[in-house]
MIDOSE-1310 file (N, C-alpha, C; in nm, 2 decimals, decimal comma, always signed):
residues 166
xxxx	+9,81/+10,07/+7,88/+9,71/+10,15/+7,80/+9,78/+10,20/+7,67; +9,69/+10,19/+7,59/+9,77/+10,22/+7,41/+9,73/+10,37/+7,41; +9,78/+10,45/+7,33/+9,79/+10,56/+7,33/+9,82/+10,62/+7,17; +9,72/+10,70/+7,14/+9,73/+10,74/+6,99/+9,75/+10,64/+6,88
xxxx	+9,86/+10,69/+6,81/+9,89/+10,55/+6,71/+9,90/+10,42/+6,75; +9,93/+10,34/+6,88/+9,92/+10,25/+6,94/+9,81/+10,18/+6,93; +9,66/+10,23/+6,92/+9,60/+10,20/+6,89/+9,51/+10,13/+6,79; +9,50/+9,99/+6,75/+9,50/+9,91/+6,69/+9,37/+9,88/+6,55
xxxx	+9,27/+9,91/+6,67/+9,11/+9,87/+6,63/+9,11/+10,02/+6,55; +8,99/+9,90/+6,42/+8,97/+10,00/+6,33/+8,89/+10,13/+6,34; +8,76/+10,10/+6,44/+8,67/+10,20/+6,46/+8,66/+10,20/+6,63; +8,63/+10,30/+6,68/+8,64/+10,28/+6,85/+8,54/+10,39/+6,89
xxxx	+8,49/+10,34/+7,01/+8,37/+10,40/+7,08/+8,44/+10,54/+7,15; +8,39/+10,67/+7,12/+8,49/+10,77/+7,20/+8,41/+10,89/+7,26; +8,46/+10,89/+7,37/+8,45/+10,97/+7,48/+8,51/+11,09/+7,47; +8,45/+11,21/+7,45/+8,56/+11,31/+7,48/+8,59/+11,43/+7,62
xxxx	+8,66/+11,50/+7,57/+8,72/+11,54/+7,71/+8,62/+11,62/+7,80; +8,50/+11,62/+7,78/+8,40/+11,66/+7,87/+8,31/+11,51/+7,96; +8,38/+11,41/+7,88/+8,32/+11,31/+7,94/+8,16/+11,31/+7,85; +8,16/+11,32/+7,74/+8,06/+11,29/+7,66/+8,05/+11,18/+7,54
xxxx	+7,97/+11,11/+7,52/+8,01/+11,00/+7,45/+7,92/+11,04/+7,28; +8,05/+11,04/+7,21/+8,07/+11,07/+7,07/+7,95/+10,91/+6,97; +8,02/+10,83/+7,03/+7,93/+10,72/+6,96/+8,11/+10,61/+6,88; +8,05/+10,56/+6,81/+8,14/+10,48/+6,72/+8,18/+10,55/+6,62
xxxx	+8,35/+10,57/+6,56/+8,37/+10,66/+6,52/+8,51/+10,56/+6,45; +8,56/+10,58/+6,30/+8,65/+10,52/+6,28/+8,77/+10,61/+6,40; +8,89/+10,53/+6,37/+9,02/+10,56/+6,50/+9,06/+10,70/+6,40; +9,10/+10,71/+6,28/+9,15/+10,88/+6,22/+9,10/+10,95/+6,27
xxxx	+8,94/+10,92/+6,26/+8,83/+11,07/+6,29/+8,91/+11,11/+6,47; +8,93/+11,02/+6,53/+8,93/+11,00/+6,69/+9,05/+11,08/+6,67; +9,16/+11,02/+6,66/+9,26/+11,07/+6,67/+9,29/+11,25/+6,64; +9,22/+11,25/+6,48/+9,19/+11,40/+6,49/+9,11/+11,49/+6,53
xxxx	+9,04/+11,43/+6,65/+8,97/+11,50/+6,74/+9,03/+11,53/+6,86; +9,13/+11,39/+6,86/+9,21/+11,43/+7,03/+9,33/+11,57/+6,96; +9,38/+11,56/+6,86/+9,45/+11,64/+6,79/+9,45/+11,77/+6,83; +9,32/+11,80/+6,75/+9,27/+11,93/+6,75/+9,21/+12,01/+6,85
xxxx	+9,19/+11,93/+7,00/+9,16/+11,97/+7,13/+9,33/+11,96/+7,18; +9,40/+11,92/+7,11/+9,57/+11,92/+7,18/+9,62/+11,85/+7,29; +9,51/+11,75/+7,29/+9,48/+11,58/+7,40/+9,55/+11,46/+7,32; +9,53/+11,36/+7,41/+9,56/+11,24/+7,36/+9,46/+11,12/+7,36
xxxx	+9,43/+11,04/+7,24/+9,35/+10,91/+7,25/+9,37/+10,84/+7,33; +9,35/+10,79/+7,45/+9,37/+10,69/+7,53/+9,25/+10,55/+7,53; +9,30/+10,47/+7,49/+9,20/+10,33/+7,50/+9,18/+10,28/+7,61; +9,08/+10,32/+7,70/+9,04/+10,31/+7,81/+8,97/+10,15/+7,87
xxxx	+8,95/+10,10/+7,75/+8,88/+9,92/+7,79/+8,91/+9,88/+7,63; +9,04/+9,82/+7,65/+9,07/+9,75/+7,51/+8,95/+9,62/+7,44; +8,90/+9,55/+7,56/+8,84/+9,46/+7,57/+8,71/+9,45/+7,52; +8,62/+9,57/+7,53/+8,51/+9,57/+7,46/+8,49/+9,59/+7,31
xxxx	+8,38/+9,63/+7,24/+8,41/+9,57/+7,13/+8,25/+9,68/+7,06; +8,33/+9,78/+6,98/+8,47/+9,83/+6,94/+8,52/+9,86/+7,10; +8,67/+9,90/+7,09/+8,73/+9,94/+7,22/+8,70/+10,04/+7,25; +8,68/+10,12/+7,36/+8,65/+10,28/+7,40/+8,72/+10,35/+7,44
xxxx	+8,79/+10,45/+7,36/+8,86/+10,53/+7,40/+8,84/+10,71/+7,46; +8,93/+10,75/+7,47/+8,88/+10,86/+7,58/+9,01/+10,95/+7,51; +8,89/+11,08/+7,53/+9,00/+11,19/+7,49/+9,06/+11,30/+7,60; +9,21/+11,23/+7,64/+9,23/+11,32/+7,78/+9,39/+11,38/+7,73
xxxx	+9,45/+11,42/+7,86/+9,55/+11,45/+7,83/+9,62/+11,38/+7,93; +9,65/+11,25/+7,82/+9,79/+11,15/+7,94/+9,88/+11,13/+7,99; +9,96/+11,26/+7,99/+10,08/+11,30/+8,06/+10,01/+11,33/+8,21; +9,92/+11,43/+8,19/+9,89/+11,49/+8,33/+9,81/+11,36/+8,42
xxxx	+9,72/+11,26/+8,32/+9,66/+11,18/+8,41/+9,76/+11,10/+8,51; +9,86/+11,04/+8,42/+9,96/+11,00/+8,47/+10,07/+11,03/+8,65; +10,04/+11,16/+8,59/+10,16/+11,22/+8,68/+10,02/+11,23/+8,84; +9,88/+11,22/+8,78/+9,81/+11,26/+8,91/+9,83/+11,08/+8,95
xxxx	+9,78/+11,00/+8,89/+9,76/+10,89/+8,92/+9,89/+10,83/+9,03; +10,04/+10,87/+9,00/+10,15/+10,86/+9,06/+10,15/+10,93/+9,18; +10,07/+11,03/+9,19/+10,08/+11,13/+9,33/+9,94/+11,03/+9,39; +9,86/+10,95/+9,38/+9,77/+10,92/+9,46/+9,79/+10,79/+9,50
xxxx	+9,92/+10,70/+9,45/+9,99/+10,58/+9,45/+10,10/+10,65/+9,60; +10,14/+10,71/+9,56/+10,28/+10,79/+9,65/+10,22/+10,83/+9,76; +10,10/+10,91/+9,76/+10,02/+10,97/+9,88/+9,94/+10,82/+9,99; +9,90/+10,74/+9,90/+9,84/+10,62/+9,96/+9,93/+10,53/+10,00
xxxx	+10,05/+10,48/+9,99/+10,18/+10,45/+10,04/+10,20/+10,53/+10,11; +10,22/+10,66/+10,14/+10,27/+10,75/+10,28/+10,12/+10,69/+10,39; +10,04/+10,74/+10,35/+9,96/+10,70/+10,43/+9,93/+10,54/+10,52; +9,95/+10,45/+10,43/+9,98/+10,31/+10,48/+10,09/+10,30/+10,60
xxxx	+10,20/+10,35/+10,54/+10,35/+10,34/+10,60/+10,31/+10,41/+10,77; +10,25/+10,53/+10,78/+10,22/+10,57/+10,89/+10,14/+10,51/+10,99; +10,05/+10,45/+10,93/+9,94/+10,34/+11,04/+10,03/+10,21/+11,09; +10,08/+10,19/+11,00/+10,17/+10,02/+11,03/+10,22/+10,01/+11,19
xxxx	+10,19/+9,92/+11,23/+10,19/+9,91/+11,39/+10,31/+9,84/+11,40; +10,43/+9,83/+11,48/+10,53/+9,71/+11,47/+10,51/+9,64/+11,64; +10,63/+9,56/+11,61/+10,58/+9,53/+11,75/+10,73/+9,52/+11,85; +10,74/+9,62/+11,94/+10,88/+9,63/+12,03/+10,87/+9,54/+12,14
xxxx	+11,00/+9,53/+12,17/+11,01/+9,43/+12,29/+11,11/+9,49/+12,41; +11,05/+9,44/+12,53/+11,15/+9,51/+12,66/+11,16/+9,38/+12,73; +11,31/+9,38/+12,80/+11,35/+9,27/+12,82/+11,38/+9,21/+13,00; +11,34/+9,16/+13,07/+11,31/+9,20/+13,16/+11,40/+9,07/+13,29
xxxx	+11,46/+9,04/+13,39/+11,47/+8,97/+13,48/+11,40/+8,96/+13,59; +11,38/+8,85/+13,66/+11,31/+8,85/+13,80/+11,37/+8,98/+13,88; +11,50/+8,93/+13,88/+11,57/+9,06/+14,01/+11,60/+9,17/+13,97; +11,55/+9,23/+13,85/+11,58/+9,32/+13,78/+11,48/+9,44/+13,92
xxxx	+11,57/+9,58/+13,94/+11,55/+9,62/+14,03/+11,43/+9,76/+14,00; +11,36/+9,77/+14,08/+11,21/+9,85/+14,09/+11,27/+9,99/+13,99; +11,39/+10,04/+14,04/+11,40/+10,18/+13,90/+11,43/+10,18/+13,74; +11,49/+10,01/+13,74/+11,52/+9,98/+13,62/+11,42/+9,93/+13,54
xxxx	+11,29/+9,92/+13,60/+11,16/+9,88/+13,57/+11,10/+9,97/+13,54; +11,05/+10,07/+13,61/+11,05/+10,21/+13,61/+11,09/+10,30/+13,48; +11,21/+10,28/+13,42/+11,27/+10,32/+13,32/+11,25/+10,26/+13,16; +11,22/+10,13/+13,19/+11,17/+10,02/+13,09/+11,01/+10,05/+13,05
xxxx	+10,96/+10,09/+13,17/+10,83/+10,12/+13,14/+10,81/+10,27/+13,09; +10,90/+10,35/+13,11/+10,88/+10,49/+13,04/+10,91/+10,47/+12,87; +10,98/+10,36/+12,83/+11,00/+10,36/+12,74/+10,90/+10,31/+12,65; +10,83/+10,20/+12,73/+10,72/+10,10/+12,69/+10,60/+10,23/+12,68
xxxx	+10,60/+10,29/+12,76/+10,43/+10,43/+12,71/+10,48/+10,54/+12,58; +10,59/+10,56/+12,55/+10,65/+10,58/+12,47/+10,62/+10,50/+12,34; +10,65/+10,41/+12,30/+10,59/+10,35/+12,21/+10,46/+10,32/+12,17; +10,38/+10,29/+12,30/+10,25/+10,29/+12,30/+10,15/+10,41/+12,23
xxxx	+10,26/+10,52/+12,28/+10,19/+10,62/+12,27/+10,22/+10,65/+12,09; +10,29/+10,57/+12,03/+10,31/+10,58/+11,88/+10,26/+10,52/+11,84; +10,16/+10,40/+11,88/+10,06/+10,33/+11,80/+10,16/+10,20/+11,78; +10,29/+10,18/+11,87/+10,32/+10,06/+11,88/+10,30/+9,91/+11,95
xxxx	+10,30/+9,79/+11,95/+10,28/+9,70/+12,05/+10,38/+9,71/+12,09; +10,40/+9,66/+12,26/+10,47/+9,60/+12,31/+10,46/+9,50/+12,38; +10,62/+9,40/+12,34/+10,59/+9,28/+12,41/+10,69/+9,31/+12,55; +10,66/+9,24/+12,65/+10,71/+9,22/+12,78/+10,79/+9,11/+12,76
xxxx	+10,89/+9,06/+12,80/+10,96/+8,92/+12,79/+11,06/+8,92/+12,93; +11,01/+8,84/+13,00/+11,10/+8,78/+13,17/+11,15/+8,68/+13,12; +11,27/+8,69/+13,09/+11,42/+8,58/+13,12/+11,47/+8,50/+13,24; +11,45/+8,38/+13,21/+11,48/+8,32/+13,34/+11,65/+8,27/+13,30
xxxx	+11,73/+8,25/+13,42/+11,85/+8,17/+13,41/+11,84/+8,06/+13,52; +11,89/+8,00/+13,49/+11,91/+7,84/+13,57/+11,81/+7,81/+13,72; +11,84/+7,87/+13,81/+11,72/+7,87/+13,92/+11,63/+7,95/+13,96; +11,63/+8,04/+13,86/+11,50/+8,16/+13,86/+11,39/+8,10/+13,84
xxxx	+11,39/+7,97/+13,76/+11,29/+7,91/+13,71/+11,23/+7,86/+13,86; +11,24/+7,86/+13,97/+11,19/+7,80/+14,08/+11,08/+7,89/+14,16; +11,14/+8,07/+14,11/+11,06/+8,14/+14,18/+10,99/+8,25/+14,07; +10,94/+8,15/+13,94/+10,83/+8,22/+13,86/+10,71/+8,33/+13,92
xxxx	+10,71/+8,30/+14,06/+10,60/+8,38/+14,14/+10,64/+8,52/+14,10; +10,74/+8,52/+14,16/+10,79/+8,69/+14,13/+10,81/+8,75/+13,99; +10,83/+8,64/+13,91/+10,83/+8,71/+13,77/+10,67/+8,75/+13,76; +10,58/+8,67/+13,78/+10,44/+8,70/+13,74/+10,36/+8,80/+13,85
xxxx	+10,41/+8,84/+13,95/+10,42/+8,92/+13,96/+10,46/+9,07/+13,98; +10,59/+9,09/+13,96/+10,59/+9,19/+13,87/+10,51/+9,24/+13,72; +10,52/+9,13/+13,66/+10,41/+9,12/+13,51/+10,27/+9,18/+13,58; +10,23/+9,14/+13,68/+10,11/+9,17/+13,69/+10,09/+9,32/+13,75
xxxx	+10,20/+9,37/+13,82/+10,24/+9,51/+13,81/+10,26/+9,57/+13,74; +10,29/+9,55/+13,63/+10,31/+9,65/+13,49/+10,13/+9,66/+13,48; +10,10/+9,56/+13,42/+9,97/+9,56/+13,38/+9,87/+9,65/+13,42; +9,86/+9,67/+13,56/+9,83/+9,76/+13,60/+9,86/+9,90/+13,66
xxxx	+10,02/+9,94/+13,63/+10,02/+10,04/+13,61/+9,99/+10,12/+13,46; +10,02/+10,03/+13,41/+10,01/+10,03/+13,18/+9,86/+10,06/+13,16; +9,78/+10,01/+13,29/+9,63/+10,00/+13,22/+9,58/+10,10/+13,13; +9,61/+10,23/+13,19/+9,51/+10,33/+13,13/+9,57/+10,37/+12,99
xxxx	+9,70/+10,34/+12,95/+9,72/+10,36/+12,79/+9,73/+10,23/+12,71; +9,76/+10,12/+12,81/+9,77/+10,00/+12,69/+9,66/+9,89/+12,74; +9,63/+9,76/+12,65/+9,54/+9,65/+12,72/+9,59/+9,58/+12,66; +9,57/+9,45/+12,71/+9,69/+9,31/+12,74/+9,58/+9,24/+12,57
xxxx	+9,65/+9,23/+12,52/+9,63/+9,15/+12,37/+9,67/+9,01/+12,38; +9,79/+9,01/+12,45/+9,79/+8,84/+12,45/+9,86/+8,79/+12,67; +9,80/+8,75/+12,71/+9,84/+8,75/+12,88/+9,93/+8,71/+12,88; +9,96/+8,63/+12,98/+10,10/+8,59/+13,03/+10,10/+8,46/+12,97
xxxx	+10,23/+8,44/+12,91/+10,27/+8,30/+12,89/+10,39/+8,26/+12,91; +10,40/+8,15/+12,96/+10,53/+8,11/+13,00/+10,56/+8,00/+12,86; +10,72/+8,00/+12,81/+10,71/+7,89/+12,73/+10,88/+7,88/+12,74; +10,90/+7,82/+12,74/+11,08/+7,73/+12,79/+11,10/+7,85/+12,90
xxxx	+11,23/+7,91/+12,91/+11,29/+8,00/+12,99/+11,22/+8,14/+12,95; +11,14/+8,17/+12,89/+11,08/+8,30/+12,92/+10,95/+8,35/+12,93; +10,89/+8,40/+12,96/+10,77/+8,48/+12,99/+10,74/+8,58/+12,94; +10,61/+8,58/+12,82/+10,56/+8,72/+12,78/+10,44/+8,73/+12,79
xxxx	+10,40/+8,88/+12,79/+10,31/+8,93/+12,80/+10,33/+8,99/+12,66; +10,20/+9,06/+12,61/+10,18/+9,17/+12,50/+10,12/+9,22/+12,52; +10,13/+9,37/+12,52/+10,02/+9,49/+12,54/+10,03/+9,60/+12,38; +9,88/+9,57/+12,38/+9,84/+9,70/+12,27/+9,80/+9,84/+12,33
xx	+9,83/+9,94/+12,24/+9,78/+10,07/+12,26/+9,58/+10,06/+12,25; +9,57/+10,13/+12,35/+9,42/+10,17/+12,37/+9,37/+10,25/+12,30
């Protein structure tokens, strides 16, 4: 945005600081109108024709326009969902499960995903039953804070599930 002398075009359409529209006005006249209100010319649509400028004070617009940039970035950064992972074995034992899952409602309860992932090693692959169910035990203990976004899948040596918050 051009500002006061920056201002190029000979005559400009101008607005002033009530938001009322002056008309076509050479740029001096403008200028010493933003002057003598103790504002600044701001050329608000260079592009039209004459250009239209506005009589505000562009330091303060500035500094608000930066706080609604800063405020909408805090706000964004807060919703952003990530997505955590808990890592899991067949023989992995019922309190160690237990503890993985306190951690898993915990996150949930932050508006995080979690993925589930069963690790298989060498002949665990024979008794996937028990991996899938266990998985199918979470599931339904998890129900009432999270729902299954993506089911079980198996793909080389491991197994995930995904659960979103409800």
């Amino acid at each position: 945005m051009r500002v006061n002398s920056e201002i190029r075009a000979e005559s400009v359409r101008l607005i002033d600081e009530e938001n009322n529209q002056i008309g076509v006005v050479p740029r001096y006249d403008a200028i010493g109108r933003a002057r003598e209100a103790g504002m600044d010319l701001v050329e608000v649509s260079p592009s039209s024709e004459p250009p239209v400028c506005r009589i505000m004070d562009y330091g303060k617009w500035l500094y608000e326009q930066k706080r609604k940039d800063k405020e909408g970035r805090k706000k964004s950064h807060v919703h952003a969902a990530t997505l955590k992972e808990i890592r899991l074995r067949p023989e992995t034992d019922k309190h160690d499960i237990d503890t993985k899952l306190t951690k898993a409602r915990g996150f949930l309860e932050k508006g995080h995903k979690v993925q589930i992932t069963m690790l298989f090693r060498g002949r665990q692959m024979m008794h996937q039953e028990q991996a899938f169910e266990i998985l199918k035990n979470i599931t339904t203990e998890m129900e009432l804070i999270a729902k299954v976004e993506r089911p079980m899948t198996l793909s080389g040596k491991r197994l995930f599930l995904l659960l979103a918050p409800r």
